[in-house]
N, C-alpha and C positions, 0 to 999 in steps of 0.2 A: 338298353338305355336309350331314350328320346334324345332328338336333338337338346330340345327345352334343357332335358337336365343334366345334360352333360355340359351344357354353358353353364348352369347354375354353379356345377361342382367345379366346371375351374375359375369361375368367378370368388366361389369362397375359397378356393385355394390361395387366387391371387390376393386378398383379402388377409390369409393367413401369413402368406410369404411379406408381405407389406407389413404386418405389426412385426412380424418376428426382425423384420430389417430396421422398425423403428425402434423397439427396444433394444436392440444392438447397437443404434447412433446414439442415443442416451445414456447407453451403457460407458459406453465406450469414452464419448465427451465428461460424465462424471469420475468416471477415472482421471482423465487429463486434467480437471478441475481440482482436485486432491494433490495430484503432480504441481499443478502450477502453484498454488496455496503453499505447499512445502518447500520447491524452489527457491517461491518469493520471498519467505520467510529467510530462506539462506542465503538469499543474492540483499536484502536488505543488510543482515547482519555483517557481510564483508561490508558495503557501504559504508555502516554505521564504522568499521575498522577502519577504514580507509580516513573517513574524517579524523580519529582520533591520530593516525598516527601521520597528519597534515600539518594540527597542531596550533590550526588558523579558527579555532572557533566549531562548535559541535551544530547539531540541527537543531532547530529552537527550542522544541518540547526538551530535549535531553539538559541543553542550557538552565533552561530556566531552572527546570529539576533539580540541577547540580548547585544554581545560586541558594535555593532555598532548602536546599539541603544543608549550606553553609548556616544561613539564616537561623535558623531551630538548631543546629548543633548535632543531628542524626546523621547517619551513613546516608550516600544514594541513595542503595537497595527499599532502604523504609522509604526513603522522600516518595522513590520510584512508586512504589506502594499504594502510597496512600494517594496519589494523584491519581493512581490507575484506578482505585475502589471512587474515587470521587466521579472522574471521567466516566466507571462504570455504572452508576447510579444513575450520570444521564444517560447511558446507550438502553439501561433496563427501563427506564421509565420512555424515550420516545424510540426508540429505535431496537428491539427485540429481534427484530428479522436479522441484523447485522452481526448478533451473536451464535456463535458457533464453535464448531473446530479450529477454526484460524484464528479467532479471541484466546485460545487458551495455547494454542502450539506458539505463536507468539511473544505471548506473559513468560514462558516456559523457557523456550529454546533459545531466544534470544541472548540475554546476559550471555550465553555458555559459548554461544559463537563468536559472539563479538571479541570475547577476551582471547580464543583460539587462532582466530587468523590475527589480530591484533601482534599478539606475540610471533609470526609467523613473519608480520609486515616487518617487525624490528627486528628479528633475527638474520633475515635477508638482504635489507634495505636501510636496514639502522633507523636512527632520528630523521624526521625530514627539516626539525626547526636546524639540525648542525649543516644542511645544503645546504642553505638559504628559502629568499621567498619565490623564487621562479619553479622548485622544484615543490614548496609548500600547494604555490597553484595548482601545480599541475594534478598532486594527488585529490585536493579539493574539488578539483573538475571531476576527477573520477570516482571521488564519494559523490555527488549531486547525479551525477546521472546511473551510477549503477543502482544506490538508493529508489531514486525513481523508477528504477528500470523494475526493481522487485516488489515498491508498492504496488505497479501496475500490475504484475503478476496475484499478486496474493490478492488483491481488492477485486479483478477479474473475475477470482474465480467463486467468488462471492459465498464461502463456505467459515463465512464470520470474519469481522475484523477487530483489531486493538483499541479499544475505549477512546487514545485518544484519534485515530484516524474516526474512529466512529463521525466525532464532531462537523467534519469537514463535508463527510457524505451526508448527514443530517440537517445539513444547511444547504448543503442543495436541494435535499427533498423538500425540505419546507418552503426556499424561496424560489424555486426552479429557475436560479441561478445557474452559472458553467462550475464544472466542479473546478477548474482549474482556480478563480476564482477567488472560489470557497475557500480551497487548500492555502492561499495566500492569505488569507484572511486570520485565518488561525494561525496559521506559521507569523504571521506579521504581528498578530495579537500576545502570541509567546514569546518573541525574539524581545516586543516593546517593554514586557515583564522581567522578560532580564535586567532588558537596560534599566528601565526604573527601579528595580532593587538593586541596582551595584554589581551587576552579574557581566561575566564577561561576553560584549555581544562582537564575534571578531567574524572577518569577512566571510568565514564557510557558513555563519549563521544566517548572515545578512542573504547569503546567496541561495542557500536555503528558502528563505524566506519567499525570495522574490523568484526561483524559478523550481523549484520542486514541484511545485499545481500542473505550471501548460509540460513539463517535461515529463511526467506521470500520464497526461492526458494525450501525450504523441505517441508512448507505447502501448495505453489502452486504444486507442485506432486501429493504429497501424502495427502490433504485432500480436498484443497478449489476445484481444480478444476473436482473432484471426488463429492463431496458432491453439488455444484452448476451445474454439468454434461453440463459446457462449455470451452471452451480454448481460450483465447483471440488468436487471428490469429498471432501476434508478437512473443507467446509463440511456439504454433506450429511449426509454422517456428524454433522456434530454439532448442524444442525437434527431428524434420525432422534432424538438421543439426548433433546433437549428434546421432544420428541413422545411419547417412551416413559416420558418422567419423568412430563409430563403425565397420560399415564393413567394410570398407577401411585394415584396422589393421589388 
């Protein structure tokens, strides 16, 4: 064998070793992206227990759902329902890439967690409204940011999201606003819905409101999208856009 072709043959070798390493980081990253999706989903669900059993007021979307549940005279579960086919209607008509696996493990798994560790919080820790309100705080801090902590997770890993999270991302693609933003926008547009039908809007909602966006948006930074080593494409784009502002300045 020539010199010539024996660089050839370990050029394509190194060529072989190279893809067979890149389907392996791909591989490998969409695993973690299914990991982090399924997490998120269970680190949102404690959240979501943690609010309830604070007892200062739920996250907006849940609020509002629960007033107009009162409203019409149905269980949650239907109100739940039919907001989710409605909010689903827009995610199918402008947003179809958003739907997936995490759309439906979501719908799904949710309810079933939330009432699990719920019953778990009051069996160990009892009522937080019979401590008072310094100990109400204190769990409401810790539903707003572990909430946050497992939107970022599930939204990271970008393998579909929930109808009504859909809204929040959908408004950023459209306006190439910050998602943090967005997410206030919507949480502040549902919180207002409470309050204007008689619904109870109590400080976990408000707080919701006003920081679930930028604290969702500190652990897609700086952990989920580092520790699952993907960026959903929407993100991208709007880290590009904060970068291009930057130089501008």
């Amino acid at each position: 064998m020539s010199l010539q072709e024996n660089s050839a043959q370990c050029e394509i070798q190194n060529i072989e070793w190279y893809r067979k390493g890149v389907a392996m980081q791909t591989k490998n990253i969409m695993v973690r992206r299914y990991i982090g999706m399924l997490l998120g989903v269970l680190v949102i669900s404690i959240g979501i227990a943690l609010f309830k059993e604070s007892h200062l007021g739920n996250d907006p979307i849940s609020a509002l759902n629960m007033r107009l549940a009162e409203i019409f005279g149905i269980s949650l579960g239907q109100q739940n329902m039919i907001a989710n086919v409605l909010f689903f209607m827009v995610q199918l008509a402008f947003g179809r890439k958003y739907i997936g696996a995490g759309t439906f493990a979501n719908g799904i798994l949710i309810g079933y967690i939330v009432t699990f560790f719920y019953e778990i919080f009051t069996k160990h820790f009892g009522y937080a409204e019979e401590q008072g309100l310094v100990v109400q705080l204190i769990w409401v801090s810790l539903a707003v940011v572990v909430t946050s902590f497992g939107v970022s997770l599930y939204q990271t890993a970008d393998l579909g999201v929930a109808p009504y999270d859909y809204l929040s991302l959908g408004l950023r693609d459209k306006t190439k606003k910050h998602y943090y933003g967005c997410r206030m926008l919507t949480d502040g547009l549902a919180a207002l819905g409470t309050f204007l039908t008689g619904g109870l809007v109590g400080i976990g909602t408000l707080v919701s409101a006003l920081f679930l966006g930028p604290i969702i948006h500190f652990f897609d930074v700086h952990f989920s999208e580092k520790w699952i080593g993907y960026t959903p494409n929407g993100e991208k784009e709007e880290e590009e856009r904060d970068l291009e502002n930057k130089s501008k300045v």
